[in-house]
N, CA and C of each residue as an Amber inpcrd file, in Angstrom:
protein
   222
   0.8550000  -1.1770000   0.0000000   0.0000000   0.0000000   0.0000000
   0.8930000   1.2300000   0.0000000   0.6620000   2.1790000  -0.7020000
   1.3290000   3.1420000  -1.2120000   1.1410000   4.4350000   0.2530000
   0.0990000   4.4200000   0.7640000   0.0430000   5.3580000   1.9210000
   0.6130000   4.6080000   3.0250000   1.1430000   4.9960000   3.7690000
   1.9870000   4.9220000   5.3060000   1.7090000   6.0020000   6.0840000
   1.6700000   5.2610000   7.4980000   1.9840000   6.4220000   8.4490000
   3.3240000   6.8460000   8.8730000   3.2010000   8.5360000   8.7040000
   4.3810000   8.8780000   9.5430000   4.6790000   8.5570000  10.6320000
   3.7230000   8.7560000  11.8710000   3.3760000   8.9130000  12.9900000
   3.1800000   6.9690000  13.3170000   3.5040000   7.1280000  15.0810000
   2.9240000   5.7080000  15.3970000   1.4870000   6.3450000  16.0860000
   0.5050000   6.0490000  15.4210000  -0.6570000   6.6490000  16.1020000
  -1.0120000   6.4630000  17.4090000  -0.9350000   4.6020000  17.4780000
  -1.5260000   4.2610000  18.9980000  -0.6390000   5.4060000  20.3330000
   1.2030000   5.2430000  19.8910000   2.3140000   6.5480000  20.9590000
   1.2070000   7.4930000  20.9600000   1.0110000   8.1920000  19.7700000
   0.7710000   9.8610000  19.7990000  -0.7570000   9.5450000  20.6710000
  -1.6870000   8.8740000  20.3110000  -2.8550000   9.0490000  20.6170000
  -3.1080000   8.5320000  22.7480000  -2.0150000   7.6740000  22.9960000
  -1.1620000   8.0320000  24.6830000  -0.6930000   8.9270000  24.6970000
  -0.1700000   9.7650000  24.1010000   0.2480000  10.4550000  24.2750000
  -0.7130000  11.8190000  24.8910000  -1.3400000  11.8990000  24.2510000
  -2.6070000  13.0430000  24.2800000  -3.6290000  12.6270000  25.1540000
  -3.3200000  11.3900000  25.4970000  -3.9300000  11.2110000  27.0330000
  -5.5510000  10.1490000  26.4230000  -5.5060000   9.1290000  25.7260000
  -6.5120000   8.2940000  24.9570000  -5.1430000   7.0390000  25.2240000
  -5.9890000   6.4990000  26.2410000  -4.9730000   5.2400000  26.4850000
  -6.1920000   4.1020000  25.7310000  -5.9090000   2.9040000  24.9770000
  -6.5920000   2.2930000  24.6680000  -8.0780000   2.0240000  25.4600000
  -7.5010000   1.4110000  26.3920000  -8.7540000   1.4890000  27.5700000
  -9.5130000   2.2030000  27.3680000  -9.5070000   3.7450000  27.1480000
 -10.4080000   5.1990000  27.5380000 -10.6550000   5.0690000  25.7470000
 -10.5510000   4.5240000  24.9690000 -10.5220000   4.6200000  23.5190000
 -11.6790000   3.7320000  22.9710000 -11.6260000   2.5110000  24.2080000
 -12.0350000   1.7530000  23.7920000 -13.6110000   1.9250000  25.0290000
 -13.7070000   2.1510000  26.0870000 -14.4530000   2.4950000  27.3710000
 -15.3070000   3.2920000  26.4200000 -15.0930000   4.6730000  25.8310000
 -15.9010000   5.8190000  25.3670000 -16.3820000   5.5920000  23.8090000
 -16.0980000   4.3580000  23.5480000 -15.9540000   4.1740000  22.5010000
 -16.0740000   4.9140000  21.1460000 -14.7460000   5.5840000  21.0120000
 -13.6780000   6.1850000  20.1630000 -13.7300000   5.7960000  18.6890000
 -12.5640000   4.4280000  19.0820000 -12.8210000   3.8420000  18.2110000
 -12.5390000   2.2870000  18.6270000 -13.1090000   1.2860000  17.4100000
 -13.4570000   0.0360000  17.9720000 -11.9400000  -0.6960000  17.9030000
 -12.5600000  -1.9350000  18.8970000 -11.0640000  -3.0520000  18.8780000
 -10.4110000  -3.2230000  17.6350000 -10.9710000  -3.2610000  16.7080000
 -10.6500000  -3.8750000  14.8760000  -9.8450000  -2.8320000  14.5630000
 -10.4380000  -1.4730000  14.2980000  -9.3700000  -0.2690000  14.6600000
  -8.2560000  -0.4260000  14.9860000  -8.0620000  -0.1140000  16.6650000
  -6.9730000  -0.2110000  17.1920000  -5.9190000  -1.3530000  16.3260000
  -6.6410000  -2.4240000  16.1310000  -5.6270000  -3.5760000  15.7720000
  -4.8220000  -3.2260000  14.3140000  -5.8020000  -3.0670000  13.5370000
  -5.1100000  -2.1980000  12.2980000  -4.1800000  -1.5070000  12.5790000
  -3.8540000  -0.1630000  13.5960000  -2.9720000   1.1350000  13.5760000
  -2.2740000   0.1640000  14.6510000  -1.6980000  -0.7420000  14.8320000
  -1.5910000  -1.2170000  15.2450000  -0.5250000  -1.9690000  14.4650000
  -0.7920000  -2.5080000  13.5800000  -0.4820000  -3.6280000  12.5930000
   0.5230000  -2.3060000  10.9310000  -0.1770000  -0.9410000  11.1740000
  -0.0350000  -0.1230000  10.7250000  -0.4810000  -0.0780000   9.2370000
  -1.8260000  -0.5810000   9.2890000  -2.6320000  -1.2960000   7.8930000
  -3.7580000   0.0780000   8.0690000  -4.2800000   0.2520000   7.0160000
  -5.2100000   1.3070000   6.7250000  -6.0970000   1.3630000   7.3490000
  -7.2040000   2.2460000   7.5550000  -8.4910000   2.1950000   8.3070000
  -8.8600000   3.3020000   7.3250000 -10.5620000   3.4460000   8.3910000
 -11.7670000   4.2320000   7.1070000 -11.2520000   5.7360000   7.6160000
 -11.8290000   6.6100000   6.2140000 -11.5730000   8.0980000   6.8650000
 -12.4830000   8.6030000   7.5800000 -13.2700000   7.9340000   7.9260000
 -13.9840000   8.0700000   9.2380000 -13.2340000   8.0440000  10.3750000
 -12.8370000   6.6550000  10.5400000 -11.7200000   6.4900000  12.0760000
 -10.7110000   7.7040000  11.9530000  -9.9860000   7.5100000  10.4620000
  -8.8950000   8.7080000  10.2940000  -9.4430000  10.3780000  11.1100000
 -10.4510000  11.0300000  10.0120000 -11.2330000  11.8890000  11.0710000
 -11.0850000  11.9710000  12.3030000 -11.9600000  10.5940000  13.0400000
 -12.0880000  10.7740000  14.7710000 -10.7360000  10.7650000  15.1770000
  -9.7530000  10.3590000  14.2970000  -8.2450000  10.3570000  14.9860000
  -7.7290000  11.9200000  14.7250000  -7.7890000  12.5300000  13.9160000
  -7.8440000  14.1920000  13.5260000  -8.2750000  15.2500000  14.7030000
  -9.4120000  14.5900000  15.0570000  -9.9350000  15.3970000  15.8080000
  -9.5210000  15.0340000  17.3380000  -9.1010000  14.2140000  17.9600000
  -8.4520000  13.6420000  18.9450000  -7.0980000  14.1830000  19.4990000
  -5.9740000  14.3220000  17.4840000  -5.0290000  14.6880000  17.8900000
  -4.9310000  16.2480000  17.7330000  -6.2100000  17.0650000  17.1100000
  -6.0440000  18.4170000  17.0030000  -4.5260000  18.4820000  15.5140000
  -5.2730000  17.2920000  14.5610000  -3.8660000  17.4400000  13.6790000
  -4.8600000  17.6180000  12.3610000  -4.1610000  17.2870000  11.3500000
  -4.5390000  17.3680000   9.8820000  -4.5290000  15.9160000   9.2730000
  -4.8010000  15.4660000   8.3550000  -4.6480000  13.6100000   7.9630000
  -3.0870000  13.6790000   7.3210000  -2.8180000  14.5910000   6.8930000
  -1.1410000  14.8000000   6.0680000  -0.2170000  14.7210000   7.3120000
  -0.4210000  15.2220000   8.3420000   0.3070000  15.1760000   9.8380000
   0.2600000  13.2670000  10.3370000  -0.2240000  12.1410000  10.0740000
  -0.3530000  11.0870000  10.2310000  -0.3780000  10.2190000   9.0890000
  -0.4150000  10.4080000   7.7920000   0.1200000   9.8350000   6.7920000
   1.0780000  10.7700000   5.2840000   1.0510000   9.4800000   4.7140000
   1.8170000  10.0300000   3.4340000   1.7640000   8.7470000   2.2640000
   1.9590000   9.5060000   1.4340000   2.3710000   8.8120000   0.1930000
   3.8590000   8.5180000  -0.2250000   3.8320000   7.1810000  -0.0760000
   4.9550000   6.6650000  -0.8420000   5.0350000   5.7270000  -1.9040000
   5.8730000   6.2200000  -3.1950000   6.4100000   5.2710000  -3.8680000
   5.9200000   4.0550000  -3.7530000   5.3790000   2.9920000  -3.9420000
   5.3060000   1.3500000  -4.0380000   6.7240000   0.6720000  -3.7890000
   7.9910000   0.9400000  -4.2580000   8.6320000   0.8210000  -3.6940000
   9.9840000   0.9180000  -2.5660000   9.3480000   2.5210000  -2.5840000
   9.9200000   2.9930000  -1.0620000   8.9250000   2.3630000   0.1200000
   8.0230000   1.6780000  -0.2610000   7.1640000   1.8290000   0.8620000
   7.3490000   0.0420000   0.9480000   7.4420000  -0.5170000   0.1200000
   8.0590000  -1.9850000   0.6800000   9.0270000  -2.5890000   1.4650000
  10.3660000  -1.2120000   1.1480000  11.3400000  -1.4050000   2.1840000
  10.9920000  -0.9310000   3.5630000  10.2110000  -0.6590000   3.8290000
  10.0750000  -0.4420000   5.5820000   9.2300000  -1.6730000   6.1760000
């Protein structure tokens, strides 16, 4: 997949004080979610959104486009 994250979302989103638990308690966003950003596999721009608005960021601030094969070597 040609998009990647910059960011490790699950860090940043502890970071800002959304510990899975409280992510998952208020429900944020769901277990399947988490496991994806997790796995660092895509999710909907829906979740993306609720993650936007969580981190007070932009979607370009948590992903990017790469190459097909810049993005195989990582």
């Amino acid at each position: 997949m040609p998009i990647v994250y910059k960011i490790d979302v699950i860090a940043a989103l502890k970071a800002a004080g959304y510990s899975t638990y409280r992510i998952r308690k208020e429900k944020l966003l769901g277990e399947a979610t988490l496991q994806r950003l997790r796995n660092k596999d895509t999710v909907s721009w829906e979740n993306i959104a609720t993650i936007c608005k969580l981190l007070n960021c932009q979607p370009g601030d948590l992903m990017e486009y790469m190459e097909e094969q810049e993005a195989d070597k990582e």
